[in-house]
C-alpha positions in Angstrom: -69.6 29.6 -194.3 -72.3 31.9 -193.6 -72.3 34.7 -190.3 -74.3 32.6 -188.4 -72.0 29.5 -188.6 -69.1 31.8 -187.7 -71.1 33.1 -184.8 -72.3 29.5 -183.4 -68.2 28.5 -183.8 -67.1 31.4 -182.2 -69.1 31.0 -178.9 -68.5 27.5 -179.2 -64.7 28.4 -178.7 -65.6 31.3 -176.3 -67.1 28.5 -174.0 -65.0 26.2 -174.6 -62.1 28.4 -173.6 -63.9 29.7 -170.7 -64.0 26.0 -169.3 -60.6 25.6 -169.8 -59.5 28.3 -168.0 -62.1 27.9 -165.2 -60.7 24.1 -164.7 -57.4 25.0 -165.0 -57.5 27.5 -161.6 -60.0 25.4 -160.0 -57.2 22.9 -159.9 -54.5 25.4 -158.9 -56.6 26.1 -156.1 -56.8 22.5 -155.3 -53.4 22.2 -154.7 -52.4 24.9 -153.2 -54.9 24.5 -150.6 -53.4 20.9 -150.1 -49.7 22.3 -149.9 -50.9 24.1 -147.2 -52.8 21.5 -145.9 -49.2 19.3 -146.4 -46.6 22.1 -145.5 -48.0 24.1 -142.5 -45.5 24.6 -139.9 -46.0 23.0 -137.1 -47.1 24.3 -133.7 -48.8 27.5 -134.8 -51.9 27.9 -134.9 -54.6 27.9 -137.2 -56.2 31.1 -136.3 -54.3 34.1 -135.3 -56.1 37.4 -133.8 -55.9 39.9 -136.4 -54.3 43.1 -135.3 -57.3 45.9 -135.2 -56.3 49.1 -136.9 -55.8 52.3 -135.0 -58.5 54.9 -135.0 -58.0 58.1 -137.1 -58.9 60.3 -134.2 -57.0 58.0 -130.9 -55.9 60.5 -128.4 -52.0 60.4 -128.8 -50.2 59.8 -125.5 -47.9 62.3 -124.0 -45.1 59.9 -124.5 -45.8 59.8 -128.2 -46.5 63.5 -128.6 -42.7 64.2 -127.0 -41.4 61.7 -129.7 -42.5 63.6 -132.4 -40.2 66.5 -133.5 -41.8 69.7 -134.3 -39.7 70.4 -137.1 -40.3 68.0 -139.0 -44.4 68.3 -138.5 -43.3 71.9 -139.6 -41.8 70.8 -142.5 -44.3 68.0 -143.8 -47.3 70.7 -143.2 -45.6 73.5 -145.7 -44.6 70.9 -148.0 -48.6 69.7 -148.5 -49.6 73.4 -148.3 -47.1 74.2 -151.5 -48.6 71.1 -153.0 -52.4 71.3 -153.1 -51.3 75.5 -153.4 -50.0 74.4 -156.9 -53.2 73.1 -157.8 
C-alpha cells in the first residue's frame, strides 16, 4: 500500500466520520426541538421580555446607598488593594 492510498483512505474516513457525526446532531437537534414543540407548558408564552442588564455607572438610589454597610465596602476595598499589591 503505497502513501498515497493511505492518504485517499484516510480522508475517506475523515469524511466519512465527519458525516456521521454531522447527522447524528442534526437529528438530536430534530428532536429536541420537537420535545419542545410536544412538552411546552401550557399557558406561557412564547416570547418573554428579556431582563435588560443594569448600567455599570446607574446612579444608586439613596435607599440602596443606606443598605450597603460601610464596613464591609471597607473590607472588600483593602482586600483587592493587598491582592493586585502582591502582584
Amino acid at each position: 500500500m503505497t502513501i498515497l492510498e493511505m492518504l485517499g483512505q484516510s480522508a475517506i474516513l475523515t469524511v466519512l466520520g465527519v458525516g456521521i457525526v454531522f447527522g447524528f446532531l442534526l437529528i438530536v437537534v430534530v428532536v429536541v426541538s420537537q420535545f419542545e414543540r410536544v412538552f411546552k407548558p401550557r399557558g406561557s408564552k412564547a416570547t418573554e421580555e428579556p431582563v435588560a442588564p443594569a448600567a455599570a455607572s446607574a446612579p444608586v438610589s439613596q435607599s440602596a446607598a443606606a443598605a450597603v454597610n460601610p464596613q464591609l465596602v471597607a473590607a472588600i476595598t483593602a482586600a483587592v488593594h493587598e491582592y493586585r499589591s502582591q502582584g
